[in-house]
KEVEX-284671 format. One record per residue (C-alpha): y, x, z. Coordinates in steps of 0.25 Angstrom, whole numbers, padded with zeros to 4 digits, always signed. Each point is the difference from the previous one (the first is absolute). Layout:
<recs>
YXZ;...
</recs>
This chain:
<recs>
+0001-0042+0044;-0012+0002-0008;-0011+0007+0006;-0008+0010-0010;-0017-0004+0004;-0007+0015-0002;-0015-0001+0002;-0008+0013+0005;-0013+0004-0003;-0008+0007+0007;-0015+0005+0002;+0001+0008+0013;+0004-0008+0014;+0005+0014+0004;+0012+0000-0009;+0006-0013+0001;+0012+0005+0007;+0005+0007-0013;+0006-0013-0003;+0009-0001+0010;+0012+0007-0009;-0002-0012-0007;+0004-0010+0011;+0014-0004+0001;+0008-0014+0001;+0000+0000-0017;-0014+0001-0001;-0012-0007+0002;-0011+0006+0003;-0017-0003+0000;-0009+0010+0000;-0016-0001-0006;-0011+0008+0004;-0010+0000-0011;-0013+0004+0008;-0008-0006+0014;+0009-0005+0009;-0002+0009+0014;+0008-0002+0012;+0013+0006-0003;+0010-0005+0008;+0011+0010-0001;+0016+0000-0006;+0002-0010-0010;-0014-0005+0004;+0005-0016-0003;+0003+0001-0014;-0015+0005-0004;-0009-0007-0007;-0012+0004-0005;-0008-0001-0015;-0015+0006-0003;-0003+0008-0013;-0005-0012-0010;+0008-0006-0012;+0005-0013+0006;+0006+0007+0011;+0007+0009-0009;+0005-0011-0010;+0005-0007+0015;+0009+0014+0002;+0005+0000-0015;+0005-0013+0001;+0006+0001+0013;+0005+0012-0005;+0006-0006-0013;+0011-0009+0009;+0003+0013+0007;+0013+0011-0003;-0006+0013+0003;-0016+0003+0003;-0002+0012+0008;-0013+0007-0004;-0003+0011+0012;-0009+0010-0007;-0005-0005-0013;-0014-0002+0000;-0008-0008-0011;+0003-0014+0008;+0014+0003+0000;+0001+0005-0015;-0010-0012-0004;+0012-0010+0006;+0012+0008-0003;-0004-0002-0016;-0001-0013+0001;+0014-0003+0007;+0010-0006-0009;+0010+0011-0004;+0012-0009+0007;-0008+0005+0013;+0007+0015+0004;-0014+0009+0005;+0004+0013+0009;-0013+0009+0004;-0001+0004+0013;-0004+0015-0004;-0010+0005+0010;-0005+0012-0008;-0015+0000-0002;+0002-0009-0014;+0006+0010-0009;-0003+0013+0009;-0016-0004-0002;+0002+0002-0014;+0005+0015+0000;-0009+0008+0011;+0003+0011-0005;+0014-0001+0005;-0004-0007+0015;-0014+0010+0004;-0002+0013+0005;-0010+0010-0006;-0007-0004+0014;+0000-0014-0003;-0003+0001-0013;-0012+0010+0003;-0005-0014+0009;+0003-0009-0010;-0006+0008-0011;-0016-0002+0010;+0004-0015+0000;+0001-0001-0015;-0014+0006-0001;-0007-0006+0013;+0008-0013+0001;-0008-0007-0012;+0001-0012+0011;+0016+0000+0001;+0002+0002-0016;-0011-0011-0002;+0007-0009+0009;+0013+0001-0005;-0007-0002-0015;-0006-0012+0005;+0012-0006+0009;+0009+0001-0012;-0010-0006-0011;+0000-0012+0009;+0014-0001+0003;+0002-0001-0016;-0011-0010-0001;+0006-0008+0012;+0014+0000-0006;-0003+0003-0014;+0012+0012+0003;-0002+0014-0001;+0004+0006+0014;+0006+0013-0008;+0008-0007-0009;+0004-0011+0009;+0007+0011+0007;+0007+0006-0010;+0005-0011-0006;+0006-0004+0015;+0005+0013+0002;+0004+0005-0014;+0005-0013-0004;+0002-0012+0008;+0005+0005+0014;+0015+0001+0000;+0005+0008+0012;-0007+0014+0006;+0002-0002+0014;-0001+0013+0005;+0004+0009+0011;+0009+0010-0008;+0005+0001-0013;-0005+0017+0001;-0017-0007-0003;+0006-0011-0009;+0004+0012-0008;-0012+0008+0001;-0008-0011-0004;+0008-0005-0011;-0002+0014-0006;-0016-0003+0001;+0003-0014-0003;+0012-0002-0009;-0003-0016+0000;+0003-0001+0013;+0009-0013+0007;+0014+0001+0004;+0003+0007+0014;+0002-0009+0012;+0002+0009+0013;-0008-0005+0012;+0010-0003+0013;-0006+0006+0014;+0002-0007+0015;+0014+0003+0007;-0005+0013+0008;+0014-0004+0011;-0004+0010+0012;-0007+0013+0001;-0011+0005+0008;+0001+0009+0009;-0005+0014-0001;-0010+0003+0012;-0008+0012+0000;-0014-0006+0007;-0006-0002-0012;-0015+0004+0000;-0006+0010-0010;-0007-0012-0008;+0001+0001-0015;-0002-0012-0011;-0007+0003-0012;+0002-0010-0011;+0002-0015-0002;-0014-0006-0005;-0014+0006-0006;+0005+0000-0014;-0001+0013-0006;+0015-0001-0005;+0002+0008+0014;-0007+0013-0004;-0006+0001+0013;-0011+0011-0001;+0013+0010-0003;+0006-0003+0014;-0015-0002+0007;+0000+0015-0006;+0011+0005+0004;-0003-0006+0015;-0014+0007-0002;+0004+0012-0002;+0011+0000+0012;-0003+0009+0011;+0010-0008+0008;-0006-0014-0002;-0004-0001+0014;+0014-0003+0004;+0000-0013-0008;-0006-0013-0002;-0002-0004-0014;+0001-0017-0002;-0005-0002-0015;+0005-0015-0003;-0014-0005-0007;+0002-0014+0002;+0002-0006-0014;-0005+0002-0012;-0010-0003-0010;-0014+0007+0005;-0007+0010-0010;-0006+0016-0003;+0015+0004+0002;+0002-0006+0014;-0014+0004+0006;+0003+0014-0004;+0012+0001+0006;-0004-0006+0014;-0012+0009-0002;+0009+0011+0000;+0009-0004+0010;-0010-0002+0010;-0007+0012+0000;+0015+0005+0006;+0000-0006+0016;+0016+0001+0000;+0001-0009-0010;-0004-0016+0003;-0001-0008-0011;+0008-0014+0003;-0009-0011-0006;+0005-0012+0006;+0013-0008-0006;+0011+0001+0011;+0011-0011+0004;+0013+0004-0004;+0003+0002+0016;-0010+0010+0001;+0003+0007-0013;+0015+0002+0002;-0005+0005+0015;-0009+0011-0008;+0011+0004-0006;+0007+0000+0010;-0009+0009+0008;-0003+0011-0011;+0007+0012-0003;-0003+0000-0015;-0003-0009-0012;-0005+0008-0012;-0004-0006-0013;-0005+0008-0013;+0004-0011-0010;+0005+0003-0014;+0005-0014-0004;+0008-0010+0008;-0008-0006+0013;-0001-0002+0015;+0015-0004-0001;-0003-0010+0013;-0004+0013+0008;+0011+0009-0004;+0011-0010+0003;-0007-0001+0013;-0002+0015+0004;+0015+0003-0004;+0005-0010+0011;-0010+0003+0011;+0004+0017-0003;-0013+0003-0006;+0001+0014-0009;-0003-0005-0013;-0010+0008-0009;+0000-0003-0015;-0004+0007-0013;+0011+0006-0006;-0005-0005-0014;+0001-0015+0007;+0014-0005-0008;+0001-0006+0016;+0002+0013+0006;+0010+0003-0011;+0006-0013+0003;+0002+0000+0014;+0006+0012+0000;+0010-0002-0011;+0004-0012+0010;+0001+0009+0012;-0014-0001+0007;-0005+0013+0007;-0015+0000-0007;-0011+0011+0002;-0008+0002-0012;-0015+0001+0002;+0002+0014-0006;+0005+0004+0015;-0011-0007+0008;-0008+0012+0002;+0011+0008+0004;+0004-0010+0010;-0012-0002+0007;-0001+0016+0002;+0014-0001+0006;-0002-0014+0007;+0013-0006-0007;-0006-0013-0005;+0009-0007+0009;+0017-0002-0006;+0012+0005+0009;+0008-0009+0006;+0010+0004-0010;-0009-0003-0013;-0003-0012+0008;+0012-0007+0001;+0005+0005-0014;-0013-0010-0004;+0006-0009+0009;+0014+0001-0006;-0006-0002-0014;-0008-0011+0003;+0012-0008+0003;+0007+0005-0012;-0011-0002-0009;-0003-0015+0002;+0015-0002+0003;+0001+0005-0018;-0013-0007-0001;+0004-0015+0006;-0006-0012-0001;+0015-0004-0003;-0001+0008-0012;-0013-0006-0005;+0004-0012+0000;+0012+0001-0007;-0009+0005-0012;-0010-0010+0002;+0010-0011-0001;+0006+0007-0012;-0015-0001-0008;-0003-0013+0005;+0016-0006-0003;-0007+0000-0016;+0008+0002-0009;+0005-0013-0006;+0002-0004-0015;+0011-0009-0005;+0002-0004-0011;+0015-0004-0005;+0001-0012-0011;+0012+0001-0007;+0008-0009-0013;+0009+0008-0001;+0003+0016+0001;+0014+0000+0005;-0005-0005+0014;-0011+0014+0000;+0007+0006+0010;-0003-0007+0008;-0014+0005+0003;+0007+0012+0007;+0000-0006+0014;-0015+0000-0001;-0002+0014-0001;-0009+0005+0011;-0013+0008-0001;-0006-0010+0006;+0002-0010-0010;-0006+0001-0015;+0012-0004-0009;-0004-0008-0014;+0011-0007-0009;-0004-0010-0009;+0011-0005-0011;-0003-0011-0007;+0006+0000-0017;+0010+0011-0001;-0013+0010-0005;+0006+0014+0004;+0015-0002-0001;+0003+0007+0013;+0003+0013+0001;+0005+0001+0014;-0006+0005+0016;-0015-0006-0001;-0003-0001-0016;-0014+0007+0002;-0005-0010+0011;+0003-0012-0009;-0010-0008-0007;+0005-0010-0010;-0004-0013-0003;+0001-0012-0011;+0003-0012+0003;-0015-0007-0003;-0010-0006+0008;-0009+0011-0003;+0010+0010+0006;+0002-0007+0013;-0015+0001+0002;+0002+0014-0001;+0010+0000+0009;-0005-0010+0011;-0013+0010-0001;+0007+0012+0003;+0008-0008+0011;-0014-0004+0008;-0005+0012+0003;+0013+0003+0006;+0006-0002+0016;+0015-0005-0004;+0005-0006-0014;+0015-0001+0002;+0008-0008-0012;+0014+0003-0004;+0007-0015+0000;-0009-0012-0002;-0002-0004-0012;-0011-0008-0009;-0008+0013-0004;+0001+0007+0016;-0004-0016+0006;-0012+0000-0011;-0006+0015+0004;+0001-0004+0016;-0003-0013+0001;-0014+0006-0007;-0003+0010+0010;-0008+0001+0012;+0006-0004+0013;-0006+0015+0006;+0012+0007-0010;+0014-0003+0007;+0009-0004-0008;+0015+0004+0001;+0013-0008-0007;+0010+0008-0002;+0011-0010+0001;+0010+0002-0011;+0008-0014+0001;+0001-0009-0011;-0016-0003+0003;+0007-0011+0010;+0017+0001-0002;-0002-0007-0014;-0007-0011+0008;+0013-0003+0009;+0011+0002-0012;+0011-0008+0009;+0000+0012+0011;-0001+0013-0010;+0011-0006-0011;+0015-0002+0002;+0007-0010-0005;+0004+0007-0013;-0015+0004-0003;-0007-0016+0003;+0010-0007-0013;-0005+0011-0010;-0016+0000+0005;+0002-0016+0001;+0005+0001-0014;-0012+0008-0006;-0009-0010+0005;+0007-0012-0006;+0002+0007-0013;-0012+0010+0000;-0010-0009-0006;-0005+0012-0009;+0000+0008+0013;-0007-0009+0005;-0010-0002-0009;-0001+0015-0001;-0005+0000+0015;-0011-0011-0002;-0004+0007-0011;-0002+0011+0009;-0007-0005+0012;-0010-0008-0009;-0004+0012-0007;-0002+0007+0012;-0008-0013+0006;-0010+0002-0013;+0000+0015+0000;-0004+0002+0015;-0006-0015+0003;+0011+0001+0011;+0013-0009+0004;+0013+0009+0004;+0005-0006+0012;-0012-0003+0005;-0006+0016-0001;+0015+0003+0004;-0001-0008+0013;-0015+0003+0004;+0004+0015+0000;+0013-0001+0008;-0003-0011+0010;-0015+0002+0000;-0007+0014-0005;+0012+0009+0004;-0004+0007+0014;+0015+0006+0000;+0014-0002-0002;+0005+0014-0002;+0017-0003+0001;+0012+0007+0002;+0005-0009+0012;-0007-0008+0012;+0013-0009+0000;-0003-0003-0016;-0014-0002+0003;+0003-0010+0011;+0009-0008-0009;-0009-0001-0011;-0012-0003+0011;+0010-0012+0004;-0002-0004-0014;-0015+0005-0003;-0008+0000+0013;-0013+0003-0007;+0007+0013-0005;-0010+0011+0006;+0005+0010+0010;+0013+0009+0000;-0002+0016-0001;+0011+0008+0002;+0002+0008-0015;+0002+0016+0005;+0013+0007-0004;-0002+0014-0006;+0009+0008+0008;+0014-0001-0004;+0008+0012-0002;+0017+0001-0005;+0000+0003-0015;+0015+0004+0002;+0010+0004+0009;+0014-0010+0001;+0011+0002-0010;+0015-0005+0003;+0002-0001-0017;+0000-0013-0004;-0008-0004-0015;+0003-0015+0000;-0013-0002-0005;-0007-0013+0004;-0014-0004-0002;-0002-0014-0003;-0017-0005+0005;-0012+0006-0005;-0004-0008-0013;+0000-0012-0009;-0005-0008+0010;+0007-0014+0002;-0004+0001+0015;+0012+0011+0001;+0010-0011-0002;+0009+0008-0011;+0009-0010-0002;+0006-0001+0014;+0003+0016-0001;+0004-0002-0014;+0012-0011+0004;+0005+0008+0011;+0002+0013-0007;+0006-0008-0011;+0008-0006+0010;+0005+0012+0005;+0014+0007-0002;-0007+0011+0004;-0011+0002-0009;+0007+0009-0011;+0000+0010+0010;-0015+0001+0000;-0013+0001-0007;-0010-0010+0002;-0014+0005-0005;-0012-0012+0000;-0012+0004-0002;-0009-0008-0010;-0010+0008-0003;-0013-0008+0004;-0005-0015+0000;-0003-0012-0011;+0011-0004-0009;+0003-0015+0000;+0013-0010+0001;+0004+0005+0012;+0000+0015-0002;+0009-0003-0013;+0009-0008+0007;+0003+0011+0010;-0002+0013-0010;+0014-0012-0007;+0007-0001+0011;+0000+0015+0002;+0004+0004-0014;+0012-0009+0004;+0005+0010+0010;+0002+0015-0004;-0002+0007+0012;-0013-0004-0001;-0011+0009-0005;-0012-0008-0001;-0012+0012+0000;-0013-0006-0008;-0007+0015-0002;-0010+0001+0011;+0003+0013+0007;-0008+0012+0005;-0002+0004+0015;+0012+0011-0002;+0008-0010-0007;-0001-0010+0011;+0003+0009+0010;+0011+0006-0006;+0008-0015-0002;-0003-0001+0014;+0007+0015+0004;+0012-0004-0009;+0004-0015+0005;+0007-0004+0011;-0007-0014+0003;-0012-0008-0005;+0003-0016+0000;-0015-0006+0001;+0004-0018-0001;-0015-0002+0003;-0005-0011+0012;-0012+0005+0002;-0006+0014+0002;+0001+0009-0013;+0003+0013-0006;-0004+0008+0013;-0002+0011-0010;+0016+0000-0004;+0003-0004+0014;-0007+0013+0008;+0005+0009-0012;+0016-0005+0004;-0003+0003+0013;-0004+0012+0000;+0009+0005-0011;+0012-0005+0009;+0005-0012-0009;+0006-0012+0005;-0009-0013+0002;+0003-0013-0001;-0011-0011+0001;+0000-0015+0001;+0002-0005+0015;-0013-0012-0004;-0009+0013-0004;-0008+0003+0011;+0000+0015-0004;+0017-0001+0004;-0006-0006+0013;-0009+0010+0003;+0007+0012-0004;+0011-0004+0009;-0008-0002+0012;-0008+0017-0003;+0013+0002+0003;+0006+0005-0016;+0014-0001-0004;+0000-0012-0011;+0007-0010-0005;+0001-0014-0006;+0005-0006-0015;+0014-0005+0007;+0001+0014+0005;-0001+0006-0015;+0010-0011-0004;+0011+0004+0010;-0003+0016-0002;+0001-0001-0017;+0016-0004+0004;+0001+0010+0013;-0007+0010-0010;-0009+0003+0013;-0014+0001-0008;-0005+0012+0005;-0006+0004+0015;+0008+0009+0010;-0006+0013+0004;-0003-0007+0012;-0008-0010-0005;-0007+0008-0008;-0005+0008+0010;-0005-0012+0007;-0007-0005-0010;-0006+0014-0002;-0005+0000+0013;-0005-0017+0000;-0009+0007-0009;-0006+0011+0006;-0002-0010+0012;-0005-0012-0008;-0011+0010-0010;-0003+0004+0013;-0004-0013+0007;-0008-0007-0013;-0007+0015-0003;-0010+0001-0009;-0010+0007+0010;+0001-0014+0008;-0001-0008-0013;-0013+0008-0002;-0006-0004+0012;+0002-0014-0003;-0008+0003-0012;-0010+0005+0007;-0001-0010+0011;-0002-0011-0010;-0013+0005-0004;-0003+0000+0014;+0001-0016+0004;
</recs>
């Protein structure tokens, strides 16, 4: 099984355990860190590897990146954007959305008039901070010749495929800011299996935010601590222990410290301690208006810590639309007055309860299901065709998975049927095939309808990374072993059109030579270069063909199983009797008239029938006018030369008792499901290995000597009995050779 390679990239040691969703037995994981390597050793530790800031170490990643399916961009930064538009298109990008990136870019929508009032001072008295952020990014555009603003709107408004977000509730709300936004992809969160449980020795300690940026609005819940009468009761831990350092941040711990309940917590913690913090406190409360501090929230709800948000944070909305019991900061006041910042053992639990629900909706399962639908891309085929009759056949490659493109080469828009707008025509010229073998490079799967000189020239021309599918007709090969497809009726007349053919003849050399000046190319040799050599597959009906022809042709490329649309009855049985036969399937001399032609003529029965051959397709020559003779000779013999439509061809088949196919080899699979389905009696030759095989899927058929015998016992159609039978060999056989397995197939070849 392929295994999908997915590189993250990340700038902070601290998140590197976001991409554990990603790991999974499909997937092969590495993550870079683009920074100073420190002394992480944590989860997932062993796939690190580290890249400074310059150039070179950048071009390293994109080329790495380029032989990757997926690159994960967690938080998009200008490093990430500078490489994301730099990755070839074939490379799906999902951005890790942490938050800052777009929310930075509308402050209006993320501060508090509080905040603001700060931020405001540190405009006019942080010259320093706007001067080095001037300067920082005028040489980061010297450096990289790349604007770090445009870099990232091009990543993030253009080039990034998938949103990977937390709910679809932001996406939306962002989207509205941002209506060029990438597609949705919903994060997966760790299996939560057993709940906590509820003890009610928690201390009065109380968490204040999640870093020093101003995104937590502290100075409004310093405030409200501030002004408390009942702050005495508490003790106030102000996570402050990461984060950029500037006016804002010594303001605010300015502020706190002037407030002795509150201790400002200025050193990083291990997760260990963290989660015992947490563990410990009463209350977590966070004044953020955007997304943030998801870590901490995941973690207060399963250690039973009252969770505070703002109520215009879409989180708090969120969580309680999924079940949560949230307090809004709104009530923190109030609270401490009343000294319930603790949950109940009720509200704890229902947390508890959710948590297992929640991550049991949002599973890893689930993720990677999606992730293996973006990564399994979407494949194009193209179909080569000579001839539109055999168009059809295109429908068992219909998947949304697979890009479906028909070529037809002459017969410029003559088709009118299923498909007609996914068809582009070609001439038969040099140029054309050009055309055509371009076309076909840039595509995963070229699949040829028959073999032929003009499908042999267009594969054996291109490259080996585009797999090549022969669509096995028949004739490709049966014409080169004449003694086993023709009976002993047909050989005399094909013997005699090559003694006395000399115009045929020359007509052929003629042929062949005009083709070897036109295309600088010798028939047989493009013909058996494609089948024997540039073929990748054998698509065939039957593995017990493919192993006689292999006995013959071991260079002959590997056997895929063709998929069977699934097979429904057309008709329910009738007792009543038309006494219509059909005799093969065209003008063919590999259905051996003549041999079904003598026995009806030799029959005592025949007047009491109707005996329809269908002659409606082929090339004309000595043998086809010796048969279309013979025929005339006999008048219950219909010879049908008009080629029919779909509802014409089904009704023949609704209205006959039997179908009589003379061929050795296998043929008219078409003719033979339609009798089938519509209940119509087959007989088949006992050398044809589709007789063989039929028999063996267990199907109620039967032989030429059978017909012979059932003409004079006027036994031509099937019993109820074995009507039903075959209706249900059908189900059953459709069943086993399914299109959905075929597909695989498809898409496994692309995998070796």
């Amino acid at each position: 099984m392929k295994k999908f390679k997915i590189v993250h990239i990340h700038s902070d040691t601290k998140f590197i355990n976001e991409s554990y969703r990603f790991y999974g037995e499909q997937f092969e994981n590495s993550i870079f860190i683009i920074g100073l390597k420190d002394s992480y050793n944590g989860e997932l530790s062993e796939s690190v590897k580290y890249f400074n800031s310059s150039k070179s170490e950048f071009n390293k990643i994109i080329s790495i990146c380029n032989n990757a399916d997926m690159v994960v961009m967690h938080n998009l930064n200008f490093p990430k954007s500078y490489i994301a538009n730099r990755l070839h298109k074939s490379v799906k990008i999902a951005w890790r959305f942490f938050g800052s990136e777009l929310y930075s870019r509308k402050p209006e929508l993320v501060y508090s008039e509080r905040t603001n009032s700060i931020l405001d001072k540190q405009k006019k008295n942080g010259n320093f901070y706007n001067f080095k952020n001037k300067i920082i990014n005028y040489l980061v555009s010297i450096k990289y010749m790349a604007s770090p603003n445009k870099e990232f709107e091009k990543a993030a408004f253009k080039r990034i495929d998938y949103f990977l977000g937390l709910s679809k509730n932001e996406h939306l709300y962002l989207k509205n800011i941002y209506p060029e936004l990438p597609e949705f992809f919903q994060v997966s969160y760790r299996p939560y299996l057993k709940a906590k449980e509820f003890r009610n020795t928690k201390s009065n300690t109380i968490i204040i935010g999640n870093n020093k940026s101003a995104y937590n609005n502290h100075s409004d819940i310093i405030d409200q601590i501030q002004n408390s009468p009942f702050k005495e009761k508490f003790k106030f831990l102000m996570f402050y222990n990461y984060g950029q350092d500037n006016f804002y941040t010594s303001s605010i711990k300015k502020q706190a410290k002037k407030i002795k309940e509150i201790e400002v917590v200025e050193n990083f913690l291990p997760y260990e301690d963290f989660q015992k913090v947490y563990s410990d406190s009463s209350a977590f409360v966070l004044n953020g208006l955007r997304q943030m501090a998801m870590g901490n929230i995941w973690t207060a709800i399963k250690e039973n810590t009252k969770i505070y948000l703002n109520k215009h944070n879409l989180v708090y909305q969120w969580l309680i639309e999924e079940g949560f019991y949230i307090s809004s900061v709104e009530n923190f006041t109030s609270d401490l007055e009343n000294n319930n910042i603790s949950l109940s053992k009720e509200q704890a639990n229902s947390n508890q309860d959710q948590m297992i629900k929640f991550t049991e909706k949002y599973n890893k399962q689930n993720f990677h299901n999606t992730l293996f639908d973006i990564l399994d891309k979407k494949l194009t085929i193209y179909h080569v065709h000579t001839d539109v009759k055999f168009i059809n056949g295109v429908g068992i490659f219909n998947n949304k998975k697979f890009d479906n493109k028909l070529i037809v080469l002459g017969q410029n828009n003559t088709y009118q049927g299923p498909y007609k707008d996914q068809i582009q025509y070609f001439e038969y010229t040099r140029n054309e095939f050009k055309k055509i073998i371009q076309l076909c490079k840039s595509s995963d799967i070229v699949v040829l309808y028959g073999l032929n000189f003009q499908k042999s020239y267009i594969a054996n021309r291109l490259p080996k990374s585009v797999k090549v599918i022969w669509r096995f007709f028949g004739s490709e090969l049966y014409n080169l072993i004449p003694e086993f497809v023709f009976s002993e009726k047909t050989q005399p007349i094909l013997s005699g059109e090559k003694k006395d053919g000399f115009i045929l003849k020359t007509k052929k050399w003629i042929r062949f030579t005009s083709i070897q000046v036109k295309y600088r190319a010798k028939v047989k040799t493009e013909i058996k270069k494609a089948a024997f050599e540039r073929a990748d597959i054998f698509l065939g009906v039957f593995k017990d063909e493919y192993a006689f022809l292999k006995s013959k042709w071991n260079e002959l490329p590997p056997f895929m199983q063709i998929g069977i649309p699934t097979i429904k009855s057309s008709s329910s049985y009738t007792p009543v009797v038309s006494n219509k036969i059909i005799l093969g399937n065209n003008r063919s001399a590999y259905n051996n008239h003549l041999d079904i032609l003598d026995y009806i003529d030799q029959s005592k029965k025949k007047g009491n029938y109707k005996f329809l051959m269908l002659y409606n397709y082929g090339y004309k020559d000595h043998y086809t006018e010796t048969v279309r003779s013979r025929a005339a000779e006999i008048k219950e013999v219909e010879v049908i030369e008009d080629f029919m439509n779909l509802d014409k061809f089904n009704e023949i088949y609704e209205e006959a008792d039997a179908f009589v196919m003379n061929g050795r080899r296998q043929m008219a699979l078409g003719n033979l499901w339609e009798a089938l389905k519509r209940n119509t009696k087959l007989y088949l030759n006992e050398k044809n290995i589709t007789y063989k095989t039929l028999k063996e899927e267990g199907f109620v058929v039967f032989t030429i000597d059978d017909f012979v015998k059932d003409i004079e016992n006027n036994n031509l159609k099937l019993t109820e009995v074995e009507s039903n039978k075959n209706q249900k060999n059908l189900q059953i056989y459709s069943g086993r050779y399914n299109c959905e397995n075929f597909h695989h197939s498809i898409k496994n070849l692309l995998n070796h």
